[in-house]
N, C-alpha and C positions, 0 to 999 in steps of 0.2 A: 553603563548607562548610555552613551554616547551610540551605542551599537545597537540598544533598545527604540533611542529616538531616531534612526534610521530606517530599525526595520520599522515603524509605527508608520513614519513618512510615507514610506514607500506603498503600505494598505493604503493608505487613504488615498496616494493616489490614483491607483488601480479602483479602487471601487467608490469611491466617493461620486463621480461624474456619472454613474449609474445605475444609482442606487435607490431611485424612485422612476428607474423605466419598466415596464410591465414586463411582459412573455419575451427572454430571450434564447436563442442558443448559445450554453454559456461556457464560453473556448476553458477548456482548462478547469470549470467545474466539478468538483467532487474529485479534482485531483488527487487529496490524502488520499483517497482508494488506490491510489496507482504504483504507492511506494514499495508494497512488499509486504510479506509476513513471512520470519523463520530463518535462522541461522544458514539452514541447509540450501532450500531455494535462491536464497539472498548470494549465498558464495559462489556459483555457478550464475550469475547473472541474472537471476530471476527466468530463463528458460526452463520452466517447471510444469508447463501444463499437458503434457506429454509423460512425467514422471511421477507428478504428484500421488501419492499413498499413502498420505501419511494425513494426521489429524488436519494441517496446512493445507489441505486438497480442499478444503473449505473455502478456501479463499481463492485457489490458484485457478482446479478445477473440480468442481463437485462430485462429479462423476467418478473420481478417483477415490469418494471416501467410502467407497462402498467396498476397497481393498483391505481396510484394515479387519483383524481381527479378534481385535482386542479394544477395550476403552483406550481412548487417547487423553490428556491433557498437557497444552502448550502455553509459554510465557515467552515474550519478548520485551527488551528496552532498548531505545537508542534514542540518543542523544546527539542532535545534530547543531551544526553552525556554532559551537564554542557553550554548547547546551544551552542556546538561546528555545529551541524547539525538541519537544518531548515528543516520543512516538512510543507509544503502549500497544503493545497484541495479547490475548489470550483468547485459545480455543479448547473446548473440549467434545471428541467424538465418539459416539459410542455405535457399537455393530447390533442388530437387533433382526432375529429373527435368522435364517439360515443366505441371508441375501441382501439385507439394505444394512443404511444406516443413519447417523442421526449427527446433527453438529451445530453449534452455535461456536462464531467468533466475533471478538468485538475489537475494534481499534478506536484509540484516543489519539488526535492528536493536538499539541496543545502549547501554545506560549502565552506564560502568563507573566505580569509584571509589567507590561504595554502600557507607557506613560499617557494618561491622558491631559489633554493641554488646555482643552474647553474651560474657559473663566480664567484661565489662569492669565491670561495677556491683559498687561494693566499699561497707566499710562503715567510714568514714574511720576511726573509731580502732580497728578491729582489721584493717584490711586482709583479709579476707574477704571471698569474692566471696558475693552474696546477690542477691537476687533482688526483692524488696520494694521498689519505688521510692521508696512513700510516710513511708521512715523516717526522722525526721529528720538521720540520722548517714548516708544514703546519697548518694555523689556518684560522677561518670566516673571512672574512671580514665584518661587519653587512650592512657597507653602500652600499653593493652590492646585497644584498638580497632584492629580489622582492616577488609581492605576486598573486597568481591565486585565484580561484574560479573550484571547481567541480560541475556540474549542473547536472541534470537529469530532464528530463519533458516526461510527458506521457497525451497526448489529448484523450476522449475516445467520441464518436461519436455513440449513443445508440438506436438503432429503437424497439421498444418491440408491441405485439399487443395479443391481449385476445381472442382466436379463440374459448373459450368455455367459462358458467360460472365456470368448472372446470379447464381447460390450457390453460396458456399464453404461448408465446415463444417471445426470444428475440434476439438480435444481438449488438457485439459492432464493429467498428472499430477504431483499434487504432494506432496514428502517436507518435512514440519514437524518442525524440531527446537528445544528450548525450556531453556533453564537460569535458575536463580535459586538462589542463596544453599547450592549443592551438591546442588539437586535438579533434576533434566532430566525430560526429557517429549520422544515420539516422537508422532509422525501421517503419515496418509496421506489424501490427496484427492483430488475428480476434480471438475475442470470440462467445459462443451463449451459449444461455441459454434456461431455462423450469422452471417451475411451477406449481405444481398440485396439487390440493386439492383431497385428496383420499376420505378425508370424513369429516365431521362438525369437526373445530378444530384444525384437522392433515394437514399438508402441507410437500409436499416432493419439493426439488430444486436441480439443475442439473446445474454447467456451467461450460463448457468446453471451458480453458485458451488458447490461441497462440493456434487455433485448426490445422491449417496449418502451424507450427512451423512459430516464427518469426526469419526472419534476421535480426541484427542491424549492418550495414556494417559503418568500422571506416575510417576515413581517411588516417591511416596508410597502409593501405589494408588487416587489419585486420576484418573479419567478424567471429559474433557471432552468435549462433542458439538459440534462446529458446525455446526448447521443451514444451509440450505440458502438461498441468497440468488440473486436471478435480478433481473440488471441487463437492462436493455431501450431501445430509444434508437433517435434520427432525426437525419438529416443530410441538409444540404439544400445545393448549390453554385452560384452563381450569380456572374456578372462584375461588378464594379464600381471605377471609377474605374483603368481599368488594371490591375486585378487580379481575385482571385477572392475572395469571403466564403463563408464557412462558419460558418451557425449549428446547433447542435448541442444536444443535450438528451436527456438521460438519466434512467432514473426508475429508483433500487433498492427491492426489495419483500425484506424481513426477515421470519421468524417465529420472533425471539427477546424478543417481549413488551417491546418498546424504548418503545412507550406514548409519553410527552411526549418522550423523547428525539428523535425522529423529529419530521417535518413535520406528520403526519396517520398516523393507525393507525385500525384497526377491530379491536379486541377486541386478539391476540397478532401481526398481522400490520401491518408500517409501511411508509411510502412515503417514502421522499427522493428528493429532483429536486433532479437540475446541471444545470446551462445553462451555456453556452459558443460564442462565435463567433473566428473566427483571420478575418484579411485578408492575405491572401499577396500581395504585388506582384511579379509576374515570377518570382515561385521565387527572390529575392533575401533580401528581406527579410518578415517576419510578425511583425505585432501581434496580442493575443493578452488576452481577457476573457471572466471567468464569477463562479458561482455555485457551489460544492460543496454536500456534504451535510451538513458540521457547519458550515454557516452562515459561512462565508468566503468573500470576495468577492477575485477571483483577478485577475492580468494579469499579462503576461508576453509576451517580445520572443524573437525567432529569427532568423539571420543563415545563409545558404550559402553556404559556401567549397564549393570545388572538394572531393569527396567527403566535407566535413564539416560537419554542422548543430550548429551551437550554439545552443542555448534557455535560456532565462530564465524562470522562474516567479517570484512575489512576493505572499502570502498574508496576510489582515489578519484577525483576530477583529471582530466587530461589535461597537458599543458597550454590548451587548443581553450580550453576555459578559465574563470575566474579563477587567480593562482591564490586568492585571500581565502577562500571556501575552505576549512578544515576538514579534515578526512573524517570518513565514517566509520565506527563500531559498532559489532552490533552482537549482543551474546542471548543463544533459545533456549531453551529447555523444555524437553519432551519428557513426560512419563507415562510409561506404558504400565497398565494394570495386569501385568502378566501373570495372574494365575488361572488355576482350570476352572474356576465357579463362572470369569467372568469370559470366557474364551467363546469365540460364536459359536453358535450352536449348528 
């Protein structure tokens, strides 16, 4: 409970002081999009936009889901901060026609049980609700204390197609919906993506975040902008010890004045780098290590069954950060429709 009325504290006072100003640019909005999606991507640091082929190409980079050849469906769960904070993924993508494809993914993210305090502050000898914290006669009342739910969801609606056996290109649209404490907020976005194979091996990936800045306008008549983020990346494949490695490396470039929060900035615009390599033996089994953007050092394990991959991610803060943050889990599950009715055509 104690860790509830903390994080509640802490919303309110990040957004409470401006939450009836009008059109802003909003640092850090529609962050939930920025967490991840997938066992596999996730253990390699999230440098996946260069690699992505898989159903998760929906998210990573669209362009990529024009690889697969078979229907996809993907789940994720994690539970972060002592499962204070729920994070739900699922995507399902299907191949259509001799060259595109098709994908919808949805993310939740969600803490619910946020104590609400409104009315509940009395003034012990007249019982009178009041407002004044600092009185000495002011205390809880518990039995007045109610409780909300914060939500975030983000719909992504993904058209990819292979205009070469070298470059794909792809497109998402995406529907943001948003709630806190009885007040919601609506958005729409647009990504696009690329995919190139330069040469046997190498792979370069290109997607370009909110390419038309997204609005997420709130009920307050508060509206948010998110600018425009352009992830960029390399992959390389090569055989080793009976299997194949894949090292990977991703670079996101922000223009929301993120300054020391990032790696390296120039003036309003910042640079984060993930790195990440996977070791596949046989299409059996994959190990799995990197580097993210908020400075977490990643690994994580993957296993093929017959039509289905199970992935493992396992995420650490640095000692360089908050040492109370509990670690992260995170377990996917892919199923491939593998037989010949549904195989592209």
């Amino acid at each position: 409970m104690r860790r509830k009325f903390y994080f509640f504290f802490l919303s309110a006072l990040l957004c409470m002081p401006q939450i009836y100003s009008q059109t802003v640019i909003g640092k850090y909005a529609g962050e939930f999009m920025a967490i991840g999606v997938g066992g596999r991507p996730l253990g390699m640091g999230g440098a996946y936009v260069a690699v992505a082929n898989d159903v998760t190409a929906g998210y990573y980079n669209p362009a990529g889901l024009a690889q697969i050849n078979y229907p996809e469906i993907s789940l994720m769960h994690d539970e972060r901060f002592g499962s204070l904070v729920n994070y739900d993924y699922a995507g399902v993508a299907i191949p259509y026609g001799k060259d595109m494809s098709f994908g919808l993914s949805i993310m939740r993210l969600g803490v619910d049980g946020i104590p609400n305090t409104t009315g509940a502050l009395i003034d012990q000898n007249t019982g009178q609700v009041i407002t004044d914290i600092n009185l000495p006669s002011a205390r809880l009342d518990y039995s007045k204390i109610t409780e909300f739910s914060d939500q975030d969801w983000a719909f992504y609606f993904t058209f990819a197609k292979r205009y070469s056996e070298q470059l794909y290109y792809g497109a998402n649209v995406k529907l943001i919906y948003e709630s806190l404490a009885g007040y919601s907020a609506y958005g729409i976005g647009f990504d696009i993506g690329a995919w190139y194979k330069l040469f046997d091996n190498f792979s370069l990936g290109a997607n370009l975040q909110d390419i038309t800045t997204t609005l997420v306008a709130w009920s307050t008549g508060r509206n948010e902008l998110i600018t425009p983020t352009a992830k960029v990346g390399a992959a390389y494949h090569f055989n080793f010890l009976g299997g194949v490695i894949t090292p990977a490396m991703d670079f996101n470039i922000k223009f929301e004045d993120r300054q020391f929060a990032s790696e390296f900035h120039l003036g309003p615009v910042s640079f984060d780098m993930m790195a990440g390599f996977e070791y596949n033996f046989k299409n059996l089994f994959m190990v799995r290590g990197g580097y993210n953007d908020v400075k977490q050092f990643t690994i994580g394990a993957g296993i093929k069954l017959p039509k289905l991959n199970i992935d493992y991610s396992f995420a650490r803060f640095s000692q360089s950060q908050l040492e109370s943050l509990p670690d992260t889990h995170r377990i996917s599950l892919i199923l491939t429709l593998e037989e010949p009715k549904f195989l592209r055509k």
